[in-house]
N, C-alpha and C positions, 0 to 999 in steps of 0.2 A: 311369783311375787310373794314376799314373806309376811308383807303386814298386813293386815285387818283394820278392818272399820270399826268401832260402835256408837251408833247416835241413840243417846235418849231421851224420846216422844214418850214419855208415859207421863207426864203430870197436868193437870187440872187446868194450867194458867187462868186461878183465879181474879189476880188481876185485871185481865182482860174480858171478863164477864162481862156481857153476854155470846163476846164471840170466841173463838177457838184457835188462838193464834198460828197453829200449825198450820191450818189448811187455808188461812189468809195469802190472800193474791200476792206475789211481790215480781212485777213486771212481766208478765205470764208465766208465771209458776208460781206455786204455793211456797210458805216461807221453807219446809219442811222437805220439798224436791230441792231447793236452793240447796238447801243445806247437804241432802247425797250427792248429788249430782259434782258439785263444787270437791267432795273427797272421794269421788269413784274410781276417778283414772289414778290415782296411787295406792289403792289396796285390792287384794284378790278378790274378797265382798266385804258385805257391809251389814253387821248384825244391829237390827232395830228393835229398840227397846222401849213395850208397851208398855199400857197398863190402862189410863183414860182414855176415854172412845179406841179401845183397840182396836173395835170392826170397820173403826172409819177408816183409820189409819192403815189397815191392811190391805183394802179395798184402795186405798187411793196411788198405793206403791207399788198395787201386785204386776203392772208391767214390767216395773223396771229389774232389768235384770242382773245375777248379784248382790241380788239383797233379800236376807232372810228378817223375818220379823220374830221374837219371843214374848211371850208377852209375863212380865213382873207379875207374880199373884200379890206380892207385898207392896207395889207402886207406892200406895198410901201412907207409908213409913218416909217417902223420901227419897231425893235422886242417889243416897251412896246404893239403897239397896236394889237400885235400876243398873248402876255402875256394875255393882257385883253381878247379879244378872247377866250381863252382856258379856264380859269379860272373861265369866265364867268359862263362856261356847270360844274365846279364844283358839284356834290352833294354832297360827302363826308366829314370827320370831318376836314380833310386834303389834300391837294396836295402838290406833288414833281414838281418842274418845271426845267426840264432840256431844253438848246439848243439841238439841235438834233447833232451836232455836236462835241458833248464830249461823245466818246463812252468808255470809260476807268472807269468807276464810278464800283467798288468791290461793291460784296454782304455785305462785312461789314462797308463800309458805309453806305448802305442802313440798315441795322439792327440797327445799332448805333444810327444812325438818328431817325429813328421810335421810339428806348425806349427813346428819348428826349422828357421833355415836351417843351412847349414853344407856341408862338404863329408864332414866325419867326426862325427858325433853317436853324447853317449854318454849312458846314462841314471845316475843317482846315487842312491845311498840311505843319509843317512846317512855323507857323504865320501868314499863309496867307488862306482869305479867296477863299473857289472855289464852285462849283456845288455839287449834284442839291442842290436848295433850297427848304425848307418846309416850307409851310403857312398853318397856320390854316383858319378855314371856316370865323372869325371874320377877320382876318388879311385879306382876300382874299375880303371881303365886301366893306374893308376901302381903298384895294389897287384898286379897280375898282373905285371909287370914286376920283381918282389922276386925275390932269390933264393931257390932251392927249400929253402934251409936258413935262411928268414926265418921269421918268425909274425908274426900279426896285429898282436899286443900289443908289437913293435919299432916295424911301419908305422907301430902310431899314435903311437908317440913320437916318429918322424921328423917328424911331420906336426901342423897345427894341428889343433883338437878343439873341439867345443863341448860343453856337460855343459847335459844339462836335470834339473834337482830331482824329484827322485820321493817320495811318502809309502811307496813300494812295496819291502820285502824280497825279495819274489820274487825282483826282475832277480838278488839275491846266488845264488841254490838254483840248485843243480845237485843230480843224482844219480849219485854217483860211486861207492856204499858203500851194503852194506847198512842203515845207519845213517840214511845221508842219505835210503835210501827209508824208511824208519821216520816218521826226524824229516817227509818231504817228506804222507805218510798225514797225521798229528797236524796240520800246518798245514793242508793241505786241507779237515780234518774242522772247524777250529777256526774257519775262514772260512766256513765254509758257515754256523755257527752263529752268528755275527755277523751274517748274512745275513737270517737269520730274525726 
């Protein structure tokens, strides 16, 4: 398999003070296994990108297997210099770059995504664009080469994009607010029951 992971778990979620949104429950799992687990079976691993509470978070994933963790010495500059970080350890033809924080991404976004060519692929739901995003090994060359005071979401507008159609809300969810973990419970609970 040619593509790669990277999720990154390195920021603060001050937000959500006093708790730690990563390792909050969401239907026996943490929001932060949702989120590997959900992109493992389409990359060969999956490089996780620290930085706050590193030890927890190394600790809480060292089972699983195919997945390395790094940890950001600059975390605190910001998620592009988490981005670079990870992307860096790329070797493959491709990488997915999810926040660790959107654990709601379907297996067929991930499939859909993967038969896309492109150099930048993005998923869509709804007109809007969300997570994860794919870069190819050239596109991931020229986004390390950004300045430290770039982000992702400029690169891609320098850059051509491809959008693949999603039935999927998830790629929108994030957990940023105690709220969003509320709303993020209620949607989990609501999908399982569709399931049934």
């Amino acid at each position: 398999m040619c593509t790669e992971g990277v999720i990154i778990a390195a920021g603060q979620s001050e937000r959500m003070t006093p708790h730690y949104k990563l390792l909050l429950p969401l239907n026996g799992q943490s929001v932060l296994r949702h989120s590997i687990f959900s992109m493992l079976p389409y990359v060969s691993r999956i490089i996780v990108v620290t930085g706050y509470r590193s030890d927890d978070i190394i600790d809480h994933i060292k089972d699983i297997e195919r997945v390395q963790t790094i940890f950001n010495l600059n975390h605190q500059q910001g998620m592009f210099s988490s981005i670079i970080t990870g992307v860096s350890q790329v070797k493959g033809k491709h990488a997915f770059i999810l926040p660790a924080d959107c654990p709601f991404i379907s297996a067929e976004v991930y499939q859909r995504m993967s038969q896309c060519e492109g150099d930048i692929v993005i998923p869509v739901f709804n007109n809007q664009m969300g997570h994860p995003i794919r870069l190819s090994k050239s596109a991931i060359l020229q986004l390390i080469l950004e300045p430290e005071d770039s982000t992702l979401k400029s690169f891609i507008k320098q850059h051509s994009y491809r959008t693949v159609e999603t039935d999927d809300p998830g790629i929108l969810m994030d957990i940023d607010t105690t709220e969003d973990y509320e709303e993020a419970i209620q949607y989990i609970m609501k999908k399982e029951r569709n399931h049934e």
